[in-house]
N, C-alpha and C positions, 0 to 999 in steps of 0.2 A: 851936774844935774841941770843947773840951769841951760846948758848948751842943749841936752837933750831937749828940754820942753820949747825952746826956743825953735830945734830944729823942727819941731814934729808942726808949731803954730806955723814958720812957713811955710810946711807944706801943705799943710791945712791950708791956707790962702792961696798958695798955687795951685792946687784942682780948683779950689772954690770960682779961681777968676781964668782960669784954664778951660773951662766946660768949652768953649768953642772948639777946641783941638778935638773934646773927643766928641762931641754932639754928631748926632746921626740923622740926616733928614729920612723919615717912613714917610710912605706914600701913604693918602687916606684911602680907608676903602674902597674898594672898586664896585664901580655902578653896576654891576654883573659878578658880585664877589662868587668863589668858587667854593666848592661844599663837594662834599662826598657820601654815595649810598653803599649799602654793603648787605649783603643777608651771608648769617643769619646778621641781623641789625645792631647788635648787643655790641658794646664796644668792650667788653669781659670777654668775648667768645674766639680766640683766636686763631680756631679753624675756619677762615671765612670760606665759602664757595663762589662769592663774584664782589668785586666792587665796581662803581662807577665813579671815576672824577670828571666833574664837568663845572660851569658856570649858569648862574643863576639869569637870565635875564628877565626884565620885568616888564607888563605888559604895558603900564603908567598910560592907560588910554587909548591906546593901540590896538590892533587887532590881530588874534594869532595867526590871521592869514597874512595879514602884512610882513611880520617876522619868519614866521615859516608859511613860506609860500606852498602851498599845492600842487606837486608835482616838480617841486625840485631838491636837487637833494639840499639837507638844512647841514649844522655840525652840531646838532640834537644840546644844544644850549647857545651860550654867547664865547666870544673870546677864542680860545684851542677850541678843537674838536674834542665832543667829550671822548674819554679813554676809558673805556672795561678790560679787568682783570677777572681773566677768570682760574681759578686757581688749581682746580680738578679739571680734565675732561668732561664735558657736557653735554646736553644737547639745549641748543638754544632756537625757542621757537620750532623744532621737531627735525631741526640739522644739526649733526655731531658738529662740536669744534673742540680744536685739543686745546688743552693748560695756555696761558699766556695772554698777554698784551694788544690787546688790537684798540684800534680810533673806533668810533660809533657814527655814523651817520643814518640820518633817517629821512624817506621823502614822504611827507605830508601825503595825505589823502580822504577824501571825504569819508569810507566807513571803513580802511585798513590805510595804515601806513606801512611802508618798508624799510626795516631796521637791514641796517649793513655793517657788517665788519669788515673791518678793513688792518692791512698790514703797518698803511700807512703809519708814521710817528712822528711825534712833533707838529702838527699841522694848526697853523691857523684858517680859524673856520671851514669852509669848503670850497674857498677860494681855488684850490690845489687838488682835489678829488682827482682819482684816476681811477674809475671803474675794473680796468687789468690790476687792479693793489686788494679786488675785494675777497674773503674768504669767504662770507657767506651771503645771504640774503635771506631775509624770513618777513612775515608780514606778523603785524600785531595787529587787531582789534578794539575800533575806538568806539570809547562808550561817553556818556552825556554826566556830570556830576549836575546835582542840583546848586553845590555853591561854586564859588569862583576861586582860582586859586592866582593870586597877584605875579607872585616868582613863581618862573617853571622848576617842577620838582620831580623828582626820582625815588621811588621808594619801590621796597621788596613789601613781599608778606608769602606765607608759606609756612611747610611745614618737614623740617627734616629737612632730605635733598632736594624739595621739588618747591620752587619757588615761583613767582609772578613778579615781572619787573613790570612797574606802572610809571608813565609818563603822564603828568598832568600840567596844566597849563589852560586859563581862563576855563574853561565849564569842561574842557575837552578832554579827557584822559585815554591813553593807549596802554594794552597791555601785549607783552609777549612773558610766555613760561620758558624758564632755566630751569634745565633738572642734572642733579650730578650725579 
């Protein structure tokens, strides 16, 4: 008995003063941490019809024309290009594209942007764009918000199959329709 409780204290002191062997350094947050949009939005609803992964960059003073420049393509957040799933065939912005995975790029414009899908994968930012990689090209429609929004975001709203993906960022928000 006593060997028991004896063993069990050493070992008890061996993790205790052992934690460096298994200590794990995490990295802190990242200054563009990554987030994901999806309609329908409900994280209950497991038929989704699009999601978007992408990074949050933030505008900290800056101007959205300095980050997304006008007239080039951008990787429609920070860090990868963001990446849309779409999970049904659709039509995006009033061009079919089938089921699957494509990068998102988008070039800035004063009263339409142009959202592109692309085959590409894996890509950081749009350092690596190849326009022969894109499947479609569609223009969305920028509209004016009265408040400011810090982090660029992505959201659906909709109803059923026919949804609005919204890009927003400092006053500026873009729309294109996904319908399944």
């Amino acid at each position: 008995m006593k060997k028991s409780i004896l063993s069990i204290v050493v070992f008890a002191l061996a993790l205790v003063f052992s934690n460096e062997v298994f200590a794990q350094k995490f990295p802190k947050l990242d200054k563009s941490p990554m987030d994901a949009a999806t309609y329908p939005d409900s994280y209950k609803v497991a038929n989704k019809l699009v999601k978007v992964i992408y990074s949050r960059p933030q505008l900290k003073g800056r101007s959205l024309a300095k980050l997304a420049p006008i007239g080039k393509v951008w990787r429609t957040g920070a860090n990868e290009a963001a990446e849309i799933t779409f999970y049904k065939d659709v039509t995006f912005g009033g061009k079919s594209v089938k089921a699957g995975t494509y990068s998102l790029f988008t070039i800035p414009g004063e009263k339409e942007w142009t959202f592109i899908l692309s085959t590409a994968k894996n890509v950081w930012g749009a350092y690596f764009y190849k326009q022969n990689e894109d499947v479609v090209r569609v223009t969305g429609k920028v509209s004016k918000s009265n408040s400011s929004v810090e982090a660029f975001s992505i959201v659906f709203d909709g109803k059923d199959g026919d949804a609005n993906m919204h890009l927003g960022w400092g006053t500026t928000i873009v729309s294109v329709p996904v319908k399944g």
